[in-house]
VORO-286069 format. One record per atom (N, C-alpha, C): x, y, z; atom name. Coordinates in nm, 4 decimals. Layout:
REM residues N
- px/py/pz/milo
- X/Y/Z/CA
...
REM end
This chain:
REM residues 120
- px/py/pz/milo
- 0.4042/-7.0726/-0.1584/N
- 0.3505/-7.0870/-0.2914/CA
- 0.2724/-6.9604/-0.3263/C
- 0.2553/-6.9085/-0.3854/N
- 0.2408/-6.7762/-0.4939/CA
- 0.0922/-6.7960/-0.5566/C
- 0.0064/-6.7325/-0.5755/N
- -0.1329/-6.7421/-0.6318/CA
- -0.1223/-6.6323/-0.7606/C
- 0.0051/-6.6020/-0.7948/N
- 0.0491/-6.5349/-0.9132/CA
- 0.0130/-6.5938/-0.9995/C
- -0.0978/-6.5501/-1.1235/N
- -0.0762/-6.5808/-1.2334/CA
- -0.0511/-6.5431/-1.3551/C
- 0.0321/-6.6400/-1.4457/N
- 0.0864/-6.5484/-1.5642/CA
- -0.0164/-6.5553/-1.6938/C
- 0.0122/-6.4313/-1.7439/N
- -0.1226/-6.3944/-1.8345/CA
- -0.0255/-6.4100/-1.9662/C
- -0.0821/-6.4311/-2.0840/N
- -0.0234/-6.4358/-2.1901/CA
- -0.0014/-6.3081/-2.2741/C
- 0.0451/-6.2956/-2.3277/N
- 0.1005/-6.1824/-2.4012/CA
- 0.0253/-6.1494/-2.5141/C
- -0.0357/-6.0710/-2.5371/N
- -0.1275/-6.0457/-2.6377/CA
- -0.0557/-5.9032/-2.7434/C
- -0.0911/-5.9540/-2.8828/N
- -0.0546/-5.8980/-3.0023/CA
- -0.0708/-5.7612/-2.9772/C
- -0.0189/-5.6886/-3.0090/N
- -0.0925/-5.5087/-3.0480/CA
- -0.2186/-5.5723/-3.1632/C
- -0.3680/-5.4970/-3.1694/N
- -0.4037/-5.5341/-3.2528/CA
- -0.3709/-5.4082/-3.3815/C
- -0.3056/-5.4550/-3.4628/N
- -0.2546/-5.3911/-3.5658/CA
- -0.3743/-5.4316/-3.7160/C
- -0.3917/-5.3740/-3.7653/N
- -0.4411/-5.3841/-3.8876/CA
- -0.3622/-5.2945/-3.9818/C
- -0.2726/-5.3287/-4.0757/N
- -0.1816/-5.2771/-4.1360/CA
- -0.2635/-5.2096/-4.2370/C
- -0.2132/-5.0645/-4.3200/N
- -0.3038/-5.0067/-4.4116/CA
- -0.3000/-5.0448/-4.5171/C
- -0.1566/-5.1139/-4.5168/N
- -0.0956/-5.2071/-4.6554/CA
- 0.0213/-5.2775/-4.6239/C
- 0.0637/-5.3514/-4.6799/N
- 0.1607/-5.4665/-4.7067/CA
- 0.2726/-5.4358/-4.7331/C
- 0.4004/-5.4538/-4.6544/N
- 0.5415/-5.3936/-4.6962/CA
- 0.5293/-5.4147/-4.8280/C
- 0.6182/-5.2441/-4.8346/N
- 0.6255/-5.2200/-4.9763/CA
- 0.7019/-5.3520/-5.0839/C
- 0.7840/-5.4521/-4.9880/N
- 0.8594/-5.5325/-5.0451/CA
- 0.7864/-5.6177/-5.0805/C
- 0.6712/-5.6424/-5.0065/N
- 0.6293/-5.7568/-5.0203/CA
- 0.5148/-5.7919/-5.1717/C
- 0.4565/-5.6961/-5.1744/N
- 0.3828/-5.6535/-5.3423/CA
- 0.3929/-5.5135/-5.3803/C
- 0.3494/-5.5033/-5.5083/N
- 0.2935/-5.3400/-5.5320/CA
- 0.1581/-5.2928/-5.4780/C
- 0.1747/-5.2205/-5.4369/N
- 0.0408/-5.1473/-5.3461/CA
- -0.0717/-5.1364/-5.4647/C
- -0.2333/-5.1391/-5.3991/N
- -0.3068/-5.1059/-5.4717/CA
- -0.3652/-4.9569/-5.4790/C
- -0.4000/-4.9118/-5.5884/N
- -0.4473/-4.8279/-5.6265/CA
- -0.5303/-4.7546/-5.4286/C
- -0.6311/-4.8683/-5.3752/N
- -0.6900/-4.7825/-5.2845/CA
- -0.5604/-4.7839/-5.1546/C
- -0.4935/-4.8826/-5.1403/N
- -0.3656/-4.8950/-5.0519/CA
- -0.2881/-4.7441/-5.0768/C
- -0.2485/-4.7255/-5.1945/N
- -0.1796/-4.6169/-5.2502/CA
- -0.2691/-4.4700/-5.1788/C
- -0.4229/-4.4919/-5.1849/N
- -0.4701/-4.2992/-5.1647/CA
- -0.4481/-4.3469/-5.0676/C
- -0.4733/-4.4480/-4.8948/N
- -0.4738/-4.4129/-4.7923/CA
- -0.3341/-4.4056/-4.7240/C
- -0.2249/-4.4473/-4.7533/N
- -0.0868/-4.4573/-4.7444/CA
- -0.0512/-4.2815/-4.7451/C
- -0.0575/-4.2746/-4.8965/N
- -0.0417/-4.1261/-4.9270/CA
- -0.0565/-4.0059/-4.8342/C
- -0.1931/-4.0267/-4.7949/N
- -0.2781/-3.9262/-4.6913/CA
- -0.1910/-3.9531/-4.5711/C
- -0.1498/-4.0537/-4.5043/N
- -0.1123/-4.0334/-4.3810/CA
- 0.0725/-3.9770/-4.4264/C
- 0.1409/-4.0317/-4.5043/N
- 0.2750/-3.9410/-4.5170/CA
- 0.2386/-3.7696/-4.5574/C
- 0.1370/-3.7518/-4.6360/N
- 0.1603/-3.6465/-4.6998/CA
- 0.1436/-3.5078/-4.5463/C
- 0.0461/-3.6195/-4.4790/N
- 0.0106/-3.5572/-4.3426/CA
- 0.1581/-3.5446/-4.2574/C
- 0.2027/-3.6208/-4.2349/N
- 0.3603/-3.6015/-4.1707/CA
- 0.4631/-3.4982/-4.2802/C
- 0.4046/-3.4851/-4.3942/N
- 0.5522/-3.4425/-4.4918/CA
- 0.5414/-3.2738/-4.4507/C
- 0.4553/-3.2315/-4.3664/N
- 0.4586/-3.1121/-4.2824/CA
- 0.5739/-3.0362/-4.2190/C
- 0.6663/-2.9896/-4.1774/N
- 0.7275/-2.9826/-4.0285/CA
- 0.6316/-2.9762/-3.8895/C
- 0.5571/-2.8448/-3.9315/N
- 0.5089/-2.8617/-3.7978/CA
- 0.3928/-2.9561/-3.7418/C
- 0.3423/-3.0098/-3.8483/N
- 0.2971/-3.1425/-3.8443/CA
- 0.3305/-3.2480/-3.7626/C
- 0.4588/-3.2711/-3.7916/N
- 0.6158/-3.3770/-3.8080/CA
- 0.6060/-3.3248/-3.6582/C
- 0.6263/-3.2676/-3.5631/N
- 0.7134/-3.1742/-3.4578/CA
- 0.5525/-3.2269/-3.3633/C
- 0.4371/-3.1535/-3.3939/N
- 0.2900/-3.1723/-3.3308/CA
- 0.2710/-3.3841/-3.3024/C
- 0.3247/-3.4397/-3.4454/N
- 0.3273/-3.5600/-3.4260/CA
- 0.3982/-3.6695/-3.2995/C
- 0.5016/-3.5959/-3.3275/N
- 0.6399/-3.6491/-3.2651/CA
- 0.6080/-3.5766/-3.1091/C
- 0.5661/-3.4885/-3.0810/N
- 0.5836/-3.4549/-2.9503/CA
- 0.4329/-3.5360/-2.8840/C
- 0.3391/-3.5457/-2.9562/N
- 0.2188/-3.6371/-2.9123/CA
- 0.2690/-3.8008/-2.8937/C
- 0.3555/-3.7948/-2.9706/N
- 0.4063/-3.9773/-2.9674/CA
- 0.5278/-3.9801/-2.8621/C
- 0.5839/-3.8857/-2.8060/N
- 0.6783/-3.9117/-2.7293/CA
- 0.6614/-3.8865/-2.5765/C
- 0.5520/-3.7762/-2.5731/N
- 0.4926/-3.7180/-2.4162/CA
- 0.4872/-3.8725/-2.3333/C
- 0.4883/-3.8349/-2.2169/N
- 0.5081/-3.9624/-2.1549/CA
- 0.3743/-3.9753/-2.1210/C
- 0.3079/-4.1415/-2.1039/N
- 0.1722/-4.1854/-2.0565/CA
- 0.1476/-4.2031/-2.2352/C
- 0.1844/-4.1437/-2.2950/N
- 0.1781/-4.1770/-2.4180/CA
- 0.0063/-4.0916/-2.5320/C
- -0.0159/-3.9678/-2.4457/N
- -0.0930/-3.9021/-2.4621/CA
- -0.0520/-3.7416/-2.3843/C
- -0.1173/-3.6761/-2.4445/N
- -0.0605/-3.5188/-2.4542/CA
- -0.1883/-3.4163/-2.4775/C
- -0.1593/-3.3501/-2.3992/N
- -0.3174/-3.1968/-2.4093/CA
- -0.2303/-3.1189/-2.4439/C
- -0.3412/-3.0868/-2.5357/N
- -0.3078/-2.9781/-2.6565/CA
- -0.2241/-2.8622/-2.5967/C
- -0.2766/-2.7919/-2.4570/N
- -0.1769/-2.6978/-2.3907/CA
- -0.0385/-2.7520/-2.3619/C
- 0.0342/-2.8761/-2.3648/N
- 0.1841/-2.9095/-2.3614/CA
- 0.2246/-2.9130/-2.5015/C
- 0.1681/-2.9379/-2.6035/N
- 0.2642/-2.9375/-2.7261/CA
- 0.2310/-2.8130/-2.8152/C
- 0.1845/-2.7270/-2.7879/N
- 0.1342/-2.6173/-2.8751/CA
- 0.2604/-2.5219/-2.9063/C
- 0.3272/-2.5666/-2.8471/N
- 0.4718/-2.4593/-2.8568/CA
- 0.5629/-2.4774/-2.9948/C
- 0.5210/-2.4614/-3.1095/N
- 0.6066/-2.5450/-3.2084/CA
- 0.6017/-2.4199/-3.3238/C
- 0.6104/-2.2783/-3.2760/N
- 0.6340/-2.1785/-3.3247/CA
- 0.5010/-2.1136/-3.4474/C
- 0.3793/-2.1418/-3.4321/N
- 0.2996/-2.1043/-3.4797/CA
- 0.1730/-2.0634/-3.3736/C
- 0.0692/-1.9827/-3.4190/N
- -0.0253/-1.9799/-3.3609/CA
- -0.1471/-2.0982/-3.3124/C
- -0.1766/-2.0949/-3.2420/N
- -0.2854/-2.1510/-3.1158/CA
- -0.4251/-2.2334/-3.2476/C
- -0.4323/-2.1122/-3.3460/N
- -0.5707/-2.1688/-3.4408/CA
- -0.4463/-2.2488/-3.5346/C
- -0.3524/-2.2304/-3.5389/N
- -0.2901/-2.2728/-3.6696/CA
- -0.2836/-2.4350/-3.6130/C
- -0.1881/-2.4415/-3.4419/N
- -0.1720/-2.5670/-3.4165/CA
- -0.3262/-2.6826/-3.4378/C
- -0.4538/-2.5807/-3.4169/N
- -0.5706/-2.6408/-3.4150/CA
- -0.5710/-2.7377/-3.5579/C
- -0.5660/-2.6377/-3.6163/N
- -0.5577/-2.7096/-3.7904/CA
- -0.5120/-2.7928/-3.8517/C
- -0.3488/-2.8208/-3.8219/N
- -0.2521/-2.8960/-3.8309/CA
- -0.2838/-3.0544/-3.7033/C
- -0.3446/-3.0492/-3.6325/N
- -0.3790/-3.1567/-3.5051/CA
- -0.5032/-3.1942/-3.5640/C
- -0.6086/-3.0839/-3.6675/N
- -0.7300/-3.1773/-3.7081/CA
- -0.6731/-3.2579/-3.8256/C
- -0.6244/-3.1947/-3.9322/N
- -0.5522/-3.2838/-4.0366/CA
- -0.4770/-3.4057/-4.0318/C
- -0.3754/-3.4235/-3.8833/N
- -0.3534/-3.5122/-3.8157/CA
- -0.4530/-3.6253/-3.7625/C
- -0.5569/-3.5746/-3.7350/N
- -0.6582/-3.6770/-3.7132/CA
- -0.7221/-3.7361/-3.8193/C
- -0.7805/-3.6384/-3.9397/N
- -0.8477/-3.7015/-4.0843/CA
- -0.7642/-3.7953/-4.1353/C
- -0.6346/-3.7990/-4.1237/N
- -0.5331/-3.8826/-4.1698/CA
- -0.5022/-4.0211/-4.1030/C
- -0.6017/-3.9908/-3.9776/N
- -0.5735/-4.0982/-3.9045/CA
- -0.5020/-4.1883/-3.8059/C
- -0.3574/-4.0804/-3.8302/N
- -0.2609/-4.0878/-3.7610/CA
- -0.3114/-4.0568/-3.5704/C
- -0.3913/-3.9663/-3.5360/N
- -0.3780/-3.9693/-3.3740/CA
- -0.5647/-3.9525/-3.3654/C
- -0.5563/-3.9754/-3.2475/N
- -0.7240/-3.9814/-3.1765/CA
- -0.7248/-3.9348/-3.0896/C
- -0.8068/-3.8485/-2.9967/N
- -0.8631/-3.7359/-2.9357/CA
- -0.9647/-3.7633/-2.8385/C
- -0.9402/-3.6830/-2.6958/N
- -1.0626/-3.7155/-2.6098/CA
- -1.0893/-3.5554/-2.5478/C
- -1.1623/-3.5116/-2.5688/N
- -1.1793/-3.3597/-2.4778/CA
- -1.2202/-3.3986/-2.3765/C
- -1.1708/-3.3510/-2.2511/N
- -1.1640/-3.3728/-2.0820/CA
- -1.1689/-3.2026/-2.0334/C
- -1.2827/-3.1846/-1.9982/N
- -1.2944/-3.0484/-1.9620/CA
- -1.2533/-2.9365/-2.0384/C
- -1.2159/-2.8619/-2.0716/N
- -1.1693/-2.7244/-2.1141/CA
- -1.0309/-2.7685/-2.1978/C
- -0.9814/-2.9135/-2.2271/N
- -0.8578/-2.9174/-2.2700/CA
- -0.8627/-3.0856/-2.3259/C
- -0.8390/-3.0442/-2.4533/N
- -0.7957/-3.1784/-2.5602/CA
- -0.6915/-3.2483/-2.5358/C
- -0.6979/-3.3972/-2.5243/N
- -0.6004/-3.5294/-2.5238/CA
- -0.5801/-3.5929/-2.6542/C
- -0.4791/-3.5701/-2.6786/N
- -0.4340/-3.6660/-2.7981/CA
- -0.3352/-3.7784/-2.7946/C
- -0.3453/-3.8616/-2.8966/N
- -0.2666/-4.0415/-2.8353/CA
- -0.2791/-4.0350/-3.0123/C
- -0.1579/-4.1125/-3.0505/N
- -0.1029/-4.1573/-3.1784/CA
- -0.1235/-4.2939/-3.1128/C
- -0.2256/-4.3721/-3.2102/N
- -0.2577/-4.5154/-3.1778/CA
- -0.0943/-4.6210/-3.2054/C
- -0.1551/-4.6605/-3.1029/N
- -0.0024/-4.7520/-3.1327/CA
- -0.0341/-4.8573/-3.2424/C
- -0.1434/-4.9079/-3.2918/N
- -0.1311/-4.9615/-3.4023/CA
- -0.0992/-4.8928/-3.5872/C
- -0.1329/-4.7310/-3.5568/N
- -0.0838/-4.6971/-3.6677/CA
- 0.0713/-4.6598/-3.6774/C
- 0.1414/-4.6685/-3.5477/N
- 0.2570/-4.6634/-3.5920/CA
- 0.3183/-4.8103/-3.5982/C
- 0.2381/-4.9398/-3.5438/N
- 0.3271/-5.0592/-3.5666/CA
- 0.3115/-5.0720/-3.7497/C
- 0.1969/-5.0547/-3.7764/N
- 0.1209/-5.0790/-3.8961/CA
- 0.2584/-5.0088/-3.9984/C
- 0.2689/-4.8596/-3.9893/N
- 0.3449/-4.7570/-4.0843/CA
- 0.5159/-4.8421/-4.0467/C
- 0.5540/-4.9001/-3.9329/N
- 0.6789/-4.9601/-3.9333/CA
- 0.6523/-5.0776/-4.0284/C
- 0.5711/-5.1729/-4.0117/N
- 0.5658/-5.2563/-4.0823/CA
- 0.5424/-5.2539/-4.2392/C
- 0.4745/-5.1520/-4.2501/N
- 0.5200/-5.1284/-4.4413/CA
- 0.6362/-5.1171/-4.5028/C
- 0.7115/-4.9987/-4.3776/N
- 0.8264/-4.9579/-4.4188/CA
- 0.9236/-5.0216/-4.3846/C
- 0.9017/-5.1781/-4.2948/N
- 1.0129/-5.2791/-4.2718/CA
- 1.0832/-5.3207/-4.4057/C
- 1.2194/-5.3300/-4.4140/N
- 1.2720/-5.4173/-4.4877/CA
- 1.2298/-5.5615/-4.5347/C
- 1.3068/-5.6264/-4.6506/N
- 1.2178/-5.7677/-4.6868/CA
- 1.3216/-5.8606/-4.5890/C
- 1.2351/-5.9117/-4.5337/N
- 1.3318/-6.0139/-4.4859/CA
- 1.4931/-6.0894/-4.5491/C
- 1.5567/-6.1190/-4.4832/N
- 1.6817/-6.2125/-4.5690/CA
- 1.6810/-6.3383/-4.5089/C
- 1.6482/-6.4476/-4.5831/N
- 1.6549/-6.5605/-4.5870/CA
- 1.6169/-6.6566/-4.6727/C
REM end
């Protein structure tokens, strides 16, 4: 007999920024904070800084592995703080070198706006 026990499965805690687009029209304050986080991705090297922070494995990334995205060192700085005002990723400095993690609730949150309306 086994002294294993099973734990229940717990939600991502997600707090969505707004409500699939299907589901109402966005409000006016839904609309500025929505905005800010695409307009923040509508970058490339933004897009590229994003995507390589969301894909690094452990699911977090120092700034010395993704800096390679064909611009300078202050530029990537700039583009990774704007990334943060937007909300999209969060940050831990560990000695001499920055950690960044794209919360997994702002990307369940940004899928779930942009989910389709259900059919049924």
């Amino acid at each position: 007999m086994s002294n294993a026990k099973v734990l229940p499965l717990l939600e991502p805690d997600v707090e969505p920024c707004c409500p699939p687009l299907t589901e109402r029209p966005l409000t006016a304050e839904e609309a500025i904070r929505t905005a800010a986080m695409f307009k923040a991705l509508g970058d490339p090297v933004r897009l590229r800084l994003f995507s390589a922070v969301a894909s690094h494995a452990g699911g977090e990334a120092c700034v010395c592995d993704i800096s390679d995205v064909g611009v300078s060192q202050p530029t990537v700085s700039h583009h990774l703080k704007r990334l943060k005002e937007a909300g999209l990723l969060s940050s831990e400095r560990r000695g001499t070198w920055v950690y960044y993690r794209v919360e997994s609730s702002v990307l369940a949150a940004m899928m779930a706006m942009l989910a389709p309306a259900s059919i049924g």
